[in-house]
C-alpha positions as CSV (number, residue, x, y, z in Angstrom):
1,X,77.5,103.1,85.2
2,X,77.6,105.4,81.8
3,X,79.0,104.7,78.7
4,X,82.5,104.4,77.1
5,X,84.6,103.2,74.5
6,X,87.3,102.1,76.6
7,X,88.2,100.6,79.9
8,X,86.6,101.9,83.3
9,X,89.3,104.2,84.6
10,X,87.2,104.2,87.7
11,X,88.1,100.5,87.9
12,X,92.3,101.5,88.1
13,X,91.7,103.7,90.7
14,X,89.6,101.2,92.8
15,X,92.7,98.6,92.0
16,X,95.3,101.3,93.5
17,X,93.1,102.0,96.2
18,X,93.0,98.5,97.1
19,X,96.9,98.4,97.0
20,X,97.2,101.2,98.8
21,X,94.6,99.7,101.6
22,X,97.0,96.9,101.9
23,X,100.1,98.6,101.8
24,X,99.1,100.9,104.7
25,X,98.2,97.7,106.5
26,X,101.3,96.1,106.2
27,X,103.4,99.0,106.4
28,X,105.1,101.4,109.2
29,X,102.8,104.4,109.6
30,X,104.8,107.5,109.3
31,X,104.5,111.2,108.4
32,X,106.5,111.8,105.7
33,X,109.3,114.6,105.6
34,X,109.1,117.5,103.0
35,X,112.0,116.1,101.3
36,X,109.9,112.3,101.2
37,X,106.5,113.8,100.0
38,X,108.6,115.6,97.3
39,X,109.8,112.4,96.3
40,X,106.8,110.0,96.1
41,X,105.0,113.3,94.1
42,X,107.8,113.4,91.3
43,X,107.5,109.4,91.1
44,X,104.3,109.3,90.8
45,X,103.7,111.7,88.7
46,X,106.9,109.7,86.6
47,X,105.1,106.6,86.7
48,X,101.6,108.2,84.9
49,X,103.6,110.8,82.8
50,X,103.9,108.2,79.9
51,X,99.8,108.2,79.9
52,X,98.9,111.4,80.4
53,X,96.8,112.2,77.1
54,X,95.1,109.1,77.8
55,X,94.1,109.6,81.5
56,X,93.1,114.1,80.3
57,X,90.3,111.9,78.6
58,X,89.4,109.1,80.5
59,X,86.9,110.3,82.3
60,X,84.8,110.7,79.2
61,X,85.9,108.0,76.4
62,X,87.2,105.8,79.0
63,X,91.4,103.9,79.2
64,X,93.1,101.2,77.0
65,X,92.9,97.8,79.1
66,X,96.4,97.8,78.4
67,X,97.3,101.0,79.8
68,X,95.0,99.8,83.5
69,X,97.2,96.6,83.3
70,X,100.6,98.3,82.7
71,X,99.9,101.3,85.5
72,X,98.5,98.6,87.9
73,X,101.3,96.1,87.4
74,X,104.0,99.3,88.4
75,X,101.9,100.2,91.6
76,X,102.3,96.9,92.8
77,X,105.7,97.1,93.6
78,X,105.2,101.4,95.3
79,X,105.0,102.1,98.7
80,X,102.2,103.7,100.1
81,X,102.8,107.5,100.2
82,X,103.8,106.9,96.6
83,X,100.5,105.1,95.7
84,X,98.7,108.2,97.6
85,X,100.3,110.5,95.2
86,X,99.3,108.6,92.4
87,X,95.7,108.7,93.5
88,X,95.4,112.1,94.0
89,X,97.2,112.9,90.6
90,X,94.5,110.3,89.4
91,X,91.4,112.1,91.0
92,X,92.7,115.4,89.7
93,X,92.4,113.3,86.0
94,X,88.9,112.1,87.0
95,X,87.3,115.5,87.4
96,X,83.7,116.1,88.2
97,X,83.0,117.7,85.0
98,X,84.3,115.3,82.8
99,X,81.8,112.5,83.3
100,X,79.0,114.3,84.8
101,X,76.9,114.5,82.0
102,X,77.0,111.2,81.1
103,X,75.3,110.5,84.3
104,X,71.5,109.3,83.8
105,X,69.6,110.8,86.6
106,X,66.8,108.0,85.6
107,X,68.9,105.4,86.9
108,X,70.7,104.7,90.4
109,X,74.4,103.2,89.8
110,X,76.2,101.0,93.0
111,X,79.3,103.0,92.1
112,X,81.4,104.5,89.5
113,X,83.3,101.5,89.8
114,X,82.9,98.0,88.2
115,X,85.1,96.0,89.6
116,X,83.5,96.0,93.3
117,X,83.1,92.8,93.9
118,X,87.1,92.1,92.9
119,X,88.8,95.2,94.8
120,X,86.0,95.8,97.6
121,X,86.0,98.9,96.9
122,X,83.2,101.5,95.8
123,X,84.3,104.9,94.1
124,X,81.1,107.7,94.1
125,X,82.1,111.1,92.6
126,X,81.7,113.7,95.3
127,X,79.1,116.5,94.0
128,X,79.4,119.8,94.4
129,X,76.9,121.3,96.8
130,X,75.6,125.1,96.0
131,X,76.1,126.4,99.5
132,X,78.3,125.2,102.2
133,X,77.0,126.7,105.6
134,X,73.4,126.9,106.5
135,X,72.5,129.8,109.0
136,X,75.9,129.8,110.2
137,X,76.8,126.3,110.3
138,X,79.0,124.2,108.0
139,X,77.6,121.4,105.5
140,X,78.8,118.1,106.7
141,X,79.9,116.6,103.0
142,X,81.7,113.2,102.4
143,X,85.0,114.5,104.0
144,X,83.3,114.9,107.2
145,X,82.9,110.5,107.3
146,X,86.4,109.5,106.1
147,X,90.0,108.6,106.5
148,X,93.3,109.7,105.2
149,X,93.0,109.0,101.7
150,X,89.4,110.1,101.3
151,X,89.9,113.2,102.9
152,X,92.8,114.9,100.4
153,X,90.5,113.8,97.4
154,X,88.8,116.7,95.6
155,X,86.3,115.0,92.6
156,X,85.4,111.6,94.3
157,X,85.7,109.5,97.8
158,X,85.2,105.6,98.2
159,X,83.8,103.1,100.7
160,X,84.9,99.6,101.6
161,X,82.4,97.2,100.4
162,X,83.3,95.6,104.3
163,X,81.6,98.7,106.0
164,X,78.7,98.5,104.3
165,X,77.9,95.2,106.4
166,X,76.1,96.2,109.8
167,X,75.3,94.0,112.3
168,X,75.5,91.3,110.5
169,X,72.8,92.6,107.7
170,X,74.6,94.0,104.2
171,X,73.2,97.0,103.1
172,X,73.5,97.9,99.5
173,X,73.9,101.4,97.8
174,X,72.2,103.0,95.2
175,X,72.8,106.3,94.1
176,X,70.6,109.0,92.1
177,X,72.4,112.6,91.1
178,X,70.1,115.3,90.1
179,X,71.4,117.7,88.2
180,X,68.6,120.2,86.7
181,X,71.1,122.9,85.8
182,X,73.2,120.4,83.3
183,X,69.9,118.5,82.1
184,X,68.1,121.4,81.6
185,X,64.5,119.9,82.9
186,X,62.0,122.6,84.0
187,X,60.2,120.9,86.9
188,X,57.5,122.3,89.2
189,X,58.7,119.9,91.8
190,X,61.2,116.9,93.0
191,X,60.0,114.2,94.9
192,X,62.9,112.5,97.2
193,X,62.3,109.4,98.7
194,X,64.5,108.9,102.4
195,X,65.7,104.8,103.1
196,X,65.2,103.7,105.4
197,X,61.5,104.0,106.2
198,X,60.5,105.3,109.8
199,X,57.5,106.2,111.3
200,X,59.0,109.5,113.4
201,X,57.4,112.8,112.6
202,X,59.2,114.1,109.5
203,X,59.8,117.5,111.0
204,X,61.6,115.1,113.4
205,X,64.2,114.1,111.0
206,X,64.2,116.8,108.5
207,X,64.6,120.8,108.5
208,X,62.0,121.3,105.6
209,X,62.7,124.6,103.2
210,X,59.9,125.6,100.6
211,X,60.7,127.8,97.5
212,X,58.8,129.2,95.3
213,X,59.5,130.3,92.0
214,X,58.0,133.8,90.8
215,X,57.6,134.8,87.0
């Protein structure tokens, strides 16, 4: 999706997701005690501590292969509250404004993600939003649409590849982030086109705002 010198660290986060996925799966479900959740924090948080210079700059230079192979190869063998903790400690790596300005707003990406097609899983970084009620009434963002995992994830959220088939048609995601107060663009207007197409009134789907800009 953007450029970088090493390893998509996007791409180890998808492969513990996917562990995690099946670990949950296979597991007893269970809320863990204070005493547990302590636990699983301090081991994961062992488990990453050897890269930690590496994963401050991932976001932006990208990860050794070697390190992705070594971390993954050690999740395989954690249960799932560990695995939890070490995607959250992994998220808090990936911030938002790390990689944001490498993103081209001229091009749509499927996900941050390479390795979709492998894990099933799609990683899309969860923008900030400048205002988050609207007379009186929350925003609904991407916590309002997800599970367990998604929900105690601060920079990004993902979606299995398997929802995105509906009625036996597969949809297929592409994503645009405009950002005019990084890029710096002055623009008179932004078009946004809606899929997919309907022919309803579009007052019927959409609450329109105009703004207009003085001086």
């Amino acid at each position: 999706m953007y450029e970088l010198f090493g390893g998509n660290p996007f791409d180890l986060m998808a492969e513990v997701l996917r562990l995690a996925e099946q670990k949950r799966k296979s597991s007893h479900w269970y809320t863990p005690t204070l005493e547990a959740d302590e636990r699983c924090g301090k081991e994961a948080r062992k488990l990453l501590e050897p890269y930690d210079k590496e994963l401050k700059l991932a976001a932006t230079i990208g990860l050794d292969l070697q390190a992705i192979a070594a971390i993954i190869r050690q999740c395989e063998t954690k249960e799932f509250y560990v695995l939890y903790k070490i995607l959250q400690e992994l998220d808090y790596f990936f911030s938002w404004e790390q990689f944001c300005e490498a993103i081209d707003e001229a091009k749509s990406f499927r996900a941050l993600n390479d390795n979709i097609e492998e894990t099933g899983i799609r990683i899309l970084p969860r923008v900030k939003i400048p205002q988050f009620a609207y007379e009186g009434h929350l925003r609904r963002d991407a916590r309002s649409f997800c599970d367990y995992i998604n929900a105690n994830l601060q920079n990004c959220y993902y979606i299995k590849e398997e929802h995105l088939n509906v009625d036996g048609i597969k949809y297929e995601l592409e994503n645009v982030i405009y950002q005019p107060e990084i890029k710096g663009k002055d623009r008179e207007s932004l078009t946004i086109a809606f899929s997919p197409l309907t022919n309803l009134p579009l007052d019927d789907i959409l609450q329109i705002n105009y703004f207009c800009r003085e001086g």
